[in-house]
N, C-alpha and C positions, 0 to 999 in steps of 0.2 A: 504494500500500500504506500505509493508515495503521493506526494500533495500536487492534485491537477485542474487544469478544469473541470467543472461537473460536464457529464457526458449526458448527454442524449436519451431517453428509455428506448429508444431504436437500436441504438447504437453496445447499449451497456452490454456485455459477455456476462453469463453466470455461472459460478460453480455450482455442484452438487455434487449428490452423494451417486456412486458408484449403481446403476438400475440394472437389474436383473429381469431374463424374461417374465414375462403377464402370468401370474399362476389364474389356476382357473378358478373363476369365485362362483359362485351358483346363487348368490345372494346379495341385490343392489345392497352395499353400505354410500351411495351416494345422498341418499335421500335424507340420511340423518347425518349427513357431514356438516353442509354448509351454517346449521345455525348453532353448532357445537364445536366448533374446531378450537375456538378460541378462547374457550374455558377451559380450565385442567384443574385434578385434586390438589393440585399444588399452588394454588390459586393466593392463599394465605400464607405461605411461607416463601420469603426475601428480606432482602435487606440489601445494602448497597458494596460492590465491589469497588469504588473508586477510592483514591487514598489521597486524592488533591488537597482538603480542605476547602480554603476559599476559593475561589473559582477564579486563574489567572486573566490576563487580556487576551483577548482572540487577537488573531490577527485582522486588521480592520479589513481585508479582501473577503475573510471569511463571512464578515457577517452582512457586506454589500455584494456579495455575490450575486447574479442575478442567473435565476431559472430558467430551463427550457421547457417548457411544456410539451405533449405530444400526447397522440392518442395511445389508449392504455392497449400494451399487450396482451395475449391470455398469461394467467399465471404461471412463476415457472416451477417447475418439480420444486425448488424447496417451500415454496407458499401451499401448494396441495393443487390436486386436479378443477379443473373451469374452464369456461371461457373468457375471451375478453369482456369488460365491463357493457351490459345492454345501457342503451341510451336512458335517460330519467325521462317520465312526464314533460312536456313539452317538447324533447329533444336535446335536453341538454345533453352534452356528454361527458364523460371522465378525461378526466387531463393526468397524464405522470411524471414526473421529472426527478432527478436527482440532487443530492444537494451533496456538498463536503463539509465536513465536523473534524476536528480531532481528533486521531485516536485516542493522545493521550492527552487528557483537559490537563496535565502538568507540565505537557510540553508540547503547547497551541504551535509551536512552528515547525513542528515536526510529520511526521504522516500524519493523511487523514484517512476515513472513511469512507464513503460512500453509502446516503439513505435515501431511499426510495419512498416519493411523496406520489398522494394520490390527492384531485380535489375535483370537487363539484361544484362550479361558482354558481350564487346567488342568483335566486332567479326574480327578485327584486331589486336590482343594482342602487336605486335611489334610495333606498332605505338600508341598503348591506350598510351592517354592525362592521364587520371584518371575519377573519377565520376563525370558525368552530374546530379547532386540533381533538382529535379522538383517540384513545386507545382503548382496544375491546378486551383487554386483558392477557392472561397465560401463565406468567408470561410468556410470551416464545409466539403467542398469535398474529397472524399477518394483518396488518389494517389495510394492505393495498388489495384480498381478497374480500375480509371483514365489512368495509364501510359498504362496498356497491351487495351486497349482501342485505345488509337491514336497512340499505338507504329508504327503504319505502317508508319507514319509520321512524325516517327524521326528516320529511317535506318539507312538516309546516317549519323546522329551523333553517330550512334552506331557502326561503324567504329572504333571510337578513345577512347567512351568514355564506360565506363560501366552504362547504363541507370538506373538512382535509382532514387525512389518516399517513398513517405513514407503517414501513415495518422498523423496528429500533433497532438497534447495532446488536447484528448476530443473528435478527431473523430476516428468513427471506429473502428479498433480494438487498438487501441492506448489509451485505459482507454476513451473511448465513453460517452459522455454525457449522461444520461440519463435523460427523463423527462416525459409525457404522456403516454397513451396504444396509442392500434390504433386506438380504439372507441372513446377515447377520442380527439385523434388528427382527425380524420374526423368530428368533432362537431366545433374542435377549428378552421379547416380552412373553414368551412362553415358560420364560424360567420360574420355578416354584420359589413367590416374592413370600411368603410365608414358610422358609425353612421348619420340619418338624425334629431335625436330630442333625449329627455332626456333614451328614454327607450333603445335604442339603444345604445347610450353612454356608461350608464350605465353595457348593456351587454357585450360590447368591454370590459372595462377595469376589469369587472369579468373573462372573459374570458384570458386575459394579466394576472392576478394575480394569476388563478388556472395553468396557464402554468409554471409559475416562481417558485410559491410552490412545483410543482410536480417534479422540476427541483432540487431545494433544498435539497426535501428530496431526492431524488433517486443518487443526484451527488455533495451534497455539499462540500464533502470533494476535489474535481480538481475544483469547476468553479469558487475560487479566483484564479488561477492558468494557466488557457488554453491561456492568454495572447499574444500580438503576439512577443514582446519583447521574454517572457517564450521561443515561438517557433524559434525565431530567433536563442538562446543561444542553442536550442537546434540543427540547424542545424550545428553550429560551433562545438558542441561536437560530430557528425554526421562524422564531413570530418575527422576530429581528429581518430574516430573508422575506419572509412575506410581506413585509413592511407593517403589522402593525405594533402600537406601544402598551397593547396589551395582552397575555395570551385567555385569550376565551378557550376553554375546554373543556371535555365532557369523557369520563374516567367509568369505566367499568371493569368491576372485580380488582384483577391487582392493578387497573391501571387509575384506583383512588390511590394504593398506593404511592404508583407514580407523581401522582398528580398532589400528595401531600409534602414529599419530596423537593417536587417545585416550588410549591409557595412557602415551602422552608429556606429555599435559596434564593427564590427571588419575590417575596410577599406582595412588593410595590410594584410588580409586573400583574399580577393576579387581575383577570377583567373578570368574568362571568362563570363560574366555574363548577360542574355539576357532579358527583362521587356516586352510582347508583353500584350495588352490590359490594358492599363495602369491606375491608380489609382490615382489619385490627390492628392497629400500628403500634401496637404496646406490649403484643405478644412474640413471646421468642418462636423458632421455629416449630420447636416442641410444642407448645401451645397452644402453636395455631394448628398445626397435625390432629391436636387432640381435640380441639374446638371443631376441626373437620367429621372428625370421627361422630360426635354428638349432632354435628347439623347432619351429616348423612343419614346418621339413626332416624334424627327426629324425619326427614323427610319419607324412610324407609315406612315406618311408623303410617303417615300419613297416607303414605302409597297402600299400605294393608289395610286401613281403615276404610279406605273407599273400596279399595275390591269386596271386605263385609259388607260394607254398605248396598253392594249391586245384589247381593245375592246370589240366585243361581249364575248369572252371566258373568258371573266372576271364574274364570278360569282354575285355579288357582284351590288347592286343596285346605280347610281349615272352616271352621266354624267362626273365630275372631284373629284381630290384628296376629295374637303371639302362634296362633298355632300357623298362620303364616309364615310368617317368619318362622319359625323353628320346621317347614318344610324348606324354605332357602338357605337355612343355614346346612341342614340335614342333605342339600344337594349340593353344594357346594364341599361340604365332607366326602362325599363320594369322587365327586371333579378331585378332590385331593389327591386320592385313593388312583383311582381311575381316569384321564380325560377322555373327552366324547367326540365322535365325528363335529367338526364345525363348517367349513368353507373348503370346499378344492379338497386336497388333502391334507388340510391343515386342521390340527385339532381343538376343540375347546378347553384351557386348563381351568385351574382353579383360581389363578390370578385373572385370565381375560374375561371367566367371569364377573369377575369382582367388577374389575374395570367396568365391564360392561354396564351392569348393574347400576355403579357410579355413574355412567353417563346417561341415562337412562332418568337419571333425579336430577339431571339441569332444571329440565322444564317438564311441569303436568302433562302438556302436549305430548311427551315422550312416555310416557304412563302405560298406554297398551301394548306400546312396544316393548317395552318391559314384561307387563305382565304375559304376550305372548311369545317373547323369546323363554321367560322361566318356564310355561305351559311344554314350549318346546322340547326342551333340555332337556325335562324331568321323560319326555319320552326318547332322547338319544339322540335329538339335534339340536346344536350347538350352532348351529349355522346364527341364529340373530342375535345372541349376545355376542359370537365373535364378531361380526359386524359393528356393533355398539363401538365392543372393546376398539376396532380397527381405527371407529371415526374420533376417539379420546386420542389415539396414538398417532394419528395423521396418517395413516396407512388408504391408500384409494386403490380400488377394485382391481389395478393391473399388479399392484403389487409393491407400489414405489411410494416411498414414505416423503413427508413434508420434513422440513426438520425443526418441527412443531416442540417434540420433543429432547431435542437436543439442546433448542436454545432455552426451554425451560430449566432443562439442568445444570446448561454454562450459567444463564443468571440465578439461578437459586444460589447454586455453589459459590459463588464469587461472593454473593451478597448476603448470606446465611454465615453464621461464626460460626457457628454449632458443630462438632464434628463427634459422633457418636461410634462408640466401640458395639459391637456385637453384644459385648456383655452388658453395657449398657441399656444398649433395645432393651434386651432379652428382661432385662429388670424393670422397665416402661412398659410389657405388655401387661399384665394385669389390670391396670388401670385405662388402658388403650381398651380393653377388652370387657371391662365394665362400663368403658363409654359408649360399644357397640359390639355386640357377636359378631356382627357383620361385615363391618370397617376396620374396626379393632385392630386387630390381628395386622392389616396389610398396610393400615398407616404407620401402627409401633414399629414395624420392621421396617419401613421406609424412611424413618431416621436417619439409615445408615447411608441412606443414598449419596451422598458428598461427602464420603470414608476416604475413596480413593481419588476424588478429584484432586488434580495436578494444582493449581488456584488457591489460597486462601481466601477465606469467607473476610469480612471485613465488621459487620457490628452484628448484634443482639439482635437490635428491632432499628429501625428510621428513627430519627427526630423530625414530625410532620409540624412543629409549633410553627407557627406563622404570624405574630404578631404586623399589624399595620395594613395585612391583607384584607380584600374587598370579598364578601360574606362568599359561603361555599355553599351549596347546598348538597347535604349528607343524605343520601335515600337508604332505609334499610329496610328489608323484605324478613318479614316474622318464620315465613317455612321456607330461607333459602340455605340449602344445605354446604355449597363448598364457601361462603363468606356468611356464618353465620351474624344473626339479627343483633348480637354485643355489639358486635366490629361497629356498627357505627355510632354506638354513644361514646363510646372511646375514643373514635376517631373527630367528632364532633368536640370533643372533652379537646383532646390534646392539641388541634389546631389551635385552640383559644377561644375564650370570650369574645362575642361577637363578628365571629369568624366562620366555625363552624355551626351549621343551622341545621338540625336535626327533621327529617321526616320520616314519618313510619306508614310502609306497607304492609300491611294485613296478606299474605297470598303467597303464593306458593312456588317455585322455581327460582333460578338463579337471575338476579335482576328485579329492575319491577318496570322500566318506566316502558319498555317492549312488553308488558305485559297483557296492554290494552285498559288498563284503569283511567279511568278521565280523570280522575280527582290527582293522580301522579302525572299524566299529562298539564293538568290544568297549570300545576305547579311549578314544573319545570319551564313550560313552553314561559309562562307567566314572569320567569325571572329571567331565562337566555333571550327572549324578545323583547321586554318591556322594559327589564329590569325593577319586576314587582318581588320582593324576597317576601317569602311567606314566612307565617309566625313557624319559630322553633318550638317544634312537638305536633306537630300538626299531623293526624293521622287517617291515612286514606286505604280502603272507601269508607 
């Protein structure tokens, strides 16, 4: 990476991870990709790799650089399978350009970067506010697939604002992580992530070690660097390039935490700024693992409560919630035991159920899916939770993985301190296990996941305090399972008095303001348009 002009989206070359022939799937997982890619159970656990402190001088080329815009490409293998962006309502269309960053915000005159921006200008020019910057979470999620994805759900903001996403340093086409092939990554997520004795053990943390090595060699020069501090600094040189003097943005899952990040380093930059699915910034990784474990339960919970409630049309063997559940945990023991036919020749284990399961409780919408991959299993096909599992993992139908999950791992690891021994898991699973039969187990042992990363991790939890910052609006959703409903009194708490402005969603899935509630619409749109901040505590519907 040396420091150039920004290139062209025509022009840009991209790496990827090494593709292997199309295995044969028998079962679309397209269909539950696109509104899922960009959450992950890891959603609550970061913190920042950067080691700068204050934030030096850019080079003043860097922050007057000027864009090329172009029409967008279809995505490339490391973003996930698509097409090029369809036009919006009226015709507008997606525009994409490159910009140059720093690698390293300690030494602004040294290599840079390269991040790939996406936008959607205003289709009220006389009234545009300036740019709406997004991130849909992950981390490791592409906003240059993400945005033209749920743009239908943010119209009435593109009114005022010019809609821009970008992917952060390390995903996508943003200098991508690299780590694994695809051979090797469908071995790595079939490994048993719940070791039951020495041999097992043993295989998890070989398998954790050939990921990290592969990761080294293939990206060691970005992943001291993919940091979320790194991305913060680089959203402020972002508003700077687009020319406005203040950054409006709109943060879901971890990317509130992103976004509390920024207005810790830059509070008097802060214009309009919205946190839905909220992060807990106070929590260590372990914490927020465990706080995972409990929203998935509670959502688990919820999911069994309705299938009682349907009665006979309820698939699903048990008379209430528990004997539910104690049929999925009772099948998931046997997936231990034994795995089952699932896709091609690829079989169902007892983590990709999990997985699968997990992706499954994003959203209600995903409910039957759920319910009719467990129906499945339980008779010998495996084929829809491994699908589930594929679309958490970034894996599409030919068989070529995003690197969805790689760059989740460079940034956790960079930015997590935590570094956990085997025997320490092993001493956290009880309590992991009281917080969920079902989670339990595969978040405790996921601890150790950044054992063998090459990187050290850099703090605890964020400093999100913002003092002098212009109000934020905190959304938190009561049944959202991977950033549960604390995260954001916390997060409202620790930005400060009269800073962070708390609202609560009554409702179910990860997010709320895509939920379709008017009264979380009413709210949001209410304060990114108008600049009308609703009372703190205000609770919708």
């Amino acid at each position: 990476m040396t420091h150039r002009a920004a290139r062209s989206a025509a022009t840009r070359t991209h790496r990827r991870t090494a593709v292997r022939p199309a295995r044969h799937a028998t079962r679309p997982a397209a269909v539950l990709a696109a509104a899922t890619a960009t959450v992950l159970m890891a959603a609550g656990c970061s913190g920042d790799g950067d080691k700068g402190g204050r934030d030096p001088d850019r080079p003043k080329e860097l922050a007057t650089q000027k864009l090329t815009w172009e029409e967008c490409p279809a995505p490339s293998l490391q973003e996930g399978p698509g097409t090029a962006p369809s036009p919006l309502p009226g015709g507008a269309r997606w525009e994409c350009s490159f910009m140059q960053a720093p690698l390293d915000y300690a030494d602004p005159g040294g290599d840079t970067v390269e991040l790939a921006l996406i936008r959607a200008k205003a289709s009220d020019p006389a009234k545009r506010i300036g740019s709406l910057i997004f991130n849909f979470g992950g981390p490791g999620g592409s906003g240059l697939t993400a945005l033209p994805s749920f743009a239908k759900d943010y119209e009435s903001l593109r009114t005022r604002y010019d809609l821009v996403s970008f992917d952060p340093r390390g995903v996508g086409r943003s200098e991508g992580v690299e780590c694994a092939d695809d051979e090797e990554l469908d071995a790595f997520f079939a490994l048993d992530s719940t070791p039951d004795d020495a041999r097992e053990e043993t295989a998890y943390q070989e398998g954790l070690k050939k990921f990290a090595e592969a990761c080294e060699e293939n990206s060691g020069d970005v992943l001291p660097h993919v940091g979320t501090t790194n991305a913060a600094r680089d959203m402020d040189l972002m508003r700077q390039v687009l020319g406005d003097a203040r950054l409006h943005y709109f943060g879901i899952s971890y990317g509130t935490e992103l976004g509390g990040v920024y207005a810790h380093l830059f509070p008097r930059t802060v214009g309009r700024a919205v946190f839905d699915a909220v992060v807990d910034p106070t929590g260590t990784g372990e914490q927020g693992a465990l706080g995972q474990a409990k929203g998935f339960q509670l959502a688990l919970d919820n999911f069994a409560e309705d299938c009682v409630r349907r009665g006979d049309a309820c698939k699903l063997p048990g008379s209430d919630a528990k004997e539910i559940e104690g049929f999925i945990t009772g099948l998931l023991a046997e997936l231990d035991k034994k795995p089952i036919n699932g896709i091609g020749d690829r079989m169902l284990t007892q983590s990709q159920a999990t997985n699968g399961i997990a992706q499954a409780l994003y959203s209600k919408e995903y409910w039957p899916y759920l319910e009719q991959g467990l129906d499945e299993a339980d008779g010998g096909d495996g084929g829809l939770l491994l699908a589930l599992s594929d679309s958490m993992n970034g894996r599409d139908q030919s068989g070529n993985y995003s690197n969805l999950q790689a760059a989740n791992a460079a940034i956790n690891c960079v930015d997590d301190k935590e570094r956990f021994s085997v025997e320490q898991a092993k001493a956290k699973l009880p309590e992991f296990r009281e917080a969920s039969p079902v989670f339990g187990p595969f978040l405790g042992w996921g601890l150790i996941s950044c054992s063998q990363w090459p990187v050290p991790g850099t703090w605890d939890h964020p400093d999100v305090s913002a003092p002098g910052s212009a109000p934020i609006l905190v959304i938190g959703n009561t049944g959202d399972p991977a950033t549960p409903y604390a995260g954001a009194k916390a997060m409202a708490d620790a930005l400060g008095k009269g800073v962070g402005v708390e609202l609560t969603y009554r409702g179910e899935g990860h997010g709320a303001y895509n939920g379709g509630d008017a009264c979380v619409k009413r709210a949001v749109d209410g304060y990114l348009l108008d600049g009308t901040v609703p009372a703190s505590g205000t609770v919708c519907p």
